[in-house]
VMD Tcl script that draws the C-alpha trace (Angstrom):
set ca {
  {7.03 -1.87 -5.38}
  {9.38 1.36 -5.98}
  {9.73 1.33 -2.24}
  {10.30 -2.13 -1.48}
  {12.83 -1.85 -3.93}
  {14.35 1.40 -2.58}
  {15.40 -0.92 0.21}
  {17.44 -3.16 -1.21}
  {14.73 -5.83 -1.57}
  {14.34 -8.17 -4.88}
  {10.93 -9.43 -5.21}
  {12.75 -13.00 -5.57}
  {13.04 -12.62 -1.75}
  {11.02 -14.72 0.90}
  {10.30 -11.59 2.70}
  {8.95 -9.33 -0.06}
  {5.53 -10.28 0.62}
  {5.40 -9.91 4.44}
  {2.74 -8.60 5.59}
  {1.33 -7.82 2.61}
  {-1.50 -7.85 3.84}
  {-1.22 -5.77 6.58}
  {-3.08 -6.97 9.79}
  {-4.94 -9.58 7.84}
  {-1.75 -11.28 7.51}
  {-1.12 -14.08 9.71}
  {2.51 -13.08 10.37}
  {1.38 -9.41 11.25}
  {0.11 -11.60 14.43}
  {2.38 -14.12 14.33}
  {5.39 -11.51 14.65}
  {3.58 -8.88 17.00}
  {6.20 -8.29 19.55}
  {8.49 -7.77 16.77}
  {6.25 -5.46 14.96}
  {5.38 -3.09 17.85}
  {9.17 -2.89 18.38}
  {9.62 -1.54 14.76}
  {8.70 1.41 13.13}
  {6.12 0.53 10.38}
  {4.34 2.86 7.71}
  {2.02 1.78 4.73}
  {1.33 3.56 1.35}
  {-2.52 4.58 0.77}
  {-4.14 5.44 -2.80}
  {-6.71 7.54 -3.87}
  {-9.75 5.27 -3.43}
  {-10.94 5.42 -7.10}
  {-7.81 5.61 -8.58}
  {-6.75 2.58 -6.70}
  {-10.27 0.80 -7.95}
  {-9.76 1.57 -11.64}
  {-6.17 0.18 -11.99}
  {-7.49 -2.93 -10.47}
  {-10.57 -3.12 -12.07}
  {-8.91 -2.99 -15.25}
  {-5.50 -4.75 -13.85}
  {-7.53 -8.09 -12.94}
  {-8.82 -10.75 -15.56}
  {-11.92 -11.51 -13.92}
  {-13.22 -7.77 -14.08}
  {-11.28 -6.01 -16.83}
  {-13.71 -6.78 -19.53}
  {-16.40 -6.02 -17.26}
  {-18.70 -2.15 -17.06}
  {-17.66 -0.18 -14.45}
  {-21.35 -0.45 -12.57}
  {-21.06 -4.31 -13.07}
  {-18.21 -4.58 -10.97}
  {-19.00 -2.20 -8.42}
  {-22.22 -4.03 -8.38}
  {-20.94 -7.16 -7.97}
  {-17.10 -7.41 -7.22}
  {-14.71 -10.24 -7.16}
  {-15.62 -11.55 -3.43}
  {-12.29 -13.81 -3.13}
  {-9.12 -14.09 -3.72}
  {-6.23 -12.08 -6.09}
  {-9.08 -10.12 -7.78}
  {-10.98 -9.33 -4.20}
  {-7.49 -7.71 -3.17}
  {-6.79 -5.71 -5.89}
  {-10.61 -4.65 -6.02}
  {-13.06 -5.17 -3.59}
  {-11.12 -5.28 -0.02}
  {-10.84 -1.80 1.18}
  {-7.50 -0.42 2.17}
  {-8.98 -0.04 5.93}
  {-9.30 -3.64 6.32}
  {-5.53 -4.07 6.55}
  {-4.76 -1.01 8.16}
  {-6.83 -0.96 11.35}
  {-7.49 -2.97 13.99}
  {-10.47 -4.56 15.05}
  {-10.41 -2.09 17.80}
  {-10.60 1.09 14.96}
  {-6.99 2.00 15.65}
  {-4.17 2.55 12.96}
  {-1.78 -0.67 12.69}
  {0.80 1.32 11.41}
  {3.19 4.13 12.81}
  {2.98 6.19 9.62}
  {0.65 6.47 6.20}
  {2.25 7.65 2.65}
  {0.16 9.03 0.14}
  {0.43 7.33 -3.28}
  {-0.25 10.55 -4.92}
  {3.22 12.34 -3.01}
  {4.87 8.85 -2.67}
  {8.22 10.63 -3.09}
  {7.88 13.17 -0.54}
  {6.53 10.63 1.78}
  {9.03 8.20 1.33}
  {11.24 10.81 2.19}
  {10.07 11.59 5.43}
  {10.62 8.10 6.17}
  {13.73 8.05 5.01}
  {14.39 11.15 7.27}
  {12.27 9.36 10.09}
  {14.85 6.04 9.61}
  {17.85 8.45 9.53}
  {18.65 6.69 6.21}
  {19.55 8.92 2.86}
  {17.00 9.49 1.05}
  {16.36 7.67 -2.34}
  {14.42 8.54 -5.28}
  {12.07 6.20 -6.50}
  {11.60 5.19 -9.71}
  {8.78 4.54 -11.78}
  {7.35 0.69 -11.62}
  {4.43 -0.82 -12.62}
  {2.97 1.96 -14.19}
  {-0.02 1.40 -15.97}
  {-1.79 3.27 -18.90}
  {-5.13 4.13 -18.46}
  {-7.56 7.40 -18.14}
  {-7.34 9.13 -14.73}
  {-10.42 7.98 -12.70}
  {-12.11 11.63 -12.85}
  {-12.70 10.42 -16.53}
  {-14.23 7.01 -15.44}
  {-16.43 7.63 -13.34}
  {-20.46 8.91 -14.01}
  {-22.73 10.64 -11.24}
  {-24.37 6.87 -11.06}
  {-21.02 4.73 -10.85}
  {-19.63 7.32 -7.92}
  {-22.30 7.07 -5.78}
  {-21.96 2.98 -5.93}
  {-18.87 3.70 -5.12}
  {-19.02 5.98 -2.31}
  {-21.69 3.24 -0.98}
  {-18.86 0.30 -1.07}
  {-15.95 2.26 -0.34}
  {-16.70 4.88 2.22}
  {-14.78 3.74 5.31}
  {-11.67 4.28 2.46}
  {-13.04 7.69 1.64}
  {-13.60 8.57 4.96}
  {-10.91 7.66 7.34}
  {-8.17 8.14 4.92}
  {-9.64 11.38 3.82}
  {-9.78 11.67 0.42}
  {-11.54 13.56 -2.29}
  {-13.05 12.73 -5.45}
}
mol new
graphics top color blue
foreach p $ca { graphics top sphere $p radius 0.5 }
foreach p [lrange $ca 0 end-1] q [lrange $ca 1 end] { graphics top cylinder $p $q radius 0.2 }
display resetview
């Protein structure tokens, strides 16, 4: 949200959502000639640090054990977003190739955003803090049991975005 905002963008506008859902979206197809023509970048997250401020963002897991979600996850909607859909899934195509022109790490947002600001020939901006949630890093979450579910559900995040536990 801290970018979206850096450019200018109120979430009471239409276009605050688009493509929020990356290729999934239907105007990611929709608006494909557009789309190729500009220069597009997404922000990735730690894999378990992404699942842990869902799971406890979303009602229908929050009061839920760790192993019961990873067990069985939300399987539609707001909650499967936030939880269960792996970043991949909206980042590559069918065809295994990246969507997007360039991929920000969560955990350096600010110096990625600034490359993209450099990369837009814009000024740079510094983000501020939004939506920021209070909870234990995931290092503290997790059990030898709980990460190997996870690994098991989420390794095409771990994998292709290469990231650590």
């Amino acid at each position: 949200m801290a970018v979206i905002a850096a450019f200018g963008i109120p979430d009471t506008d239409p276009d605050f959502h688009f493509a929020n859902d990356g290729v999934l979206a239907p105007e990611w197809e929709e608006q494909a000639d557009l789309v190729r023509d500009l220069f597009t970048f997404a922000v990735v997250r730690n894999p378990w640090d992404r699942f842990v401020s869902g799971w406890q963002y979303c009602r229908s897991t929050r009061q839920r054990p760790l192993a019961a979600v990873l067990r069985r996850p939300p399987m539609t909607g707001h909650d499967y977003r936030h939880v269960t859909r792996s970043q991949c899934a909206t980042l590559y195509r069918p065809d295994g190739t990246l969507a997007v022109d360039h991929l920000i790490r969560y955990e350096r947002l600010q110096e990625g955003f600034d490359e993209v600001c450099d990369i837009l020939a814009m000024p740079r901006v510094a983000l501020g803090p939004r939506n920021v949630g209070d909870r234990p890093p995931y290092q503290e979450v997790f059990d030898a049991r709980t990460r190997r579910l996870f690994a098991r559900r989420y390794r095409d995040d771990i994998e292709r975005l290469g990231y650590e536990f």
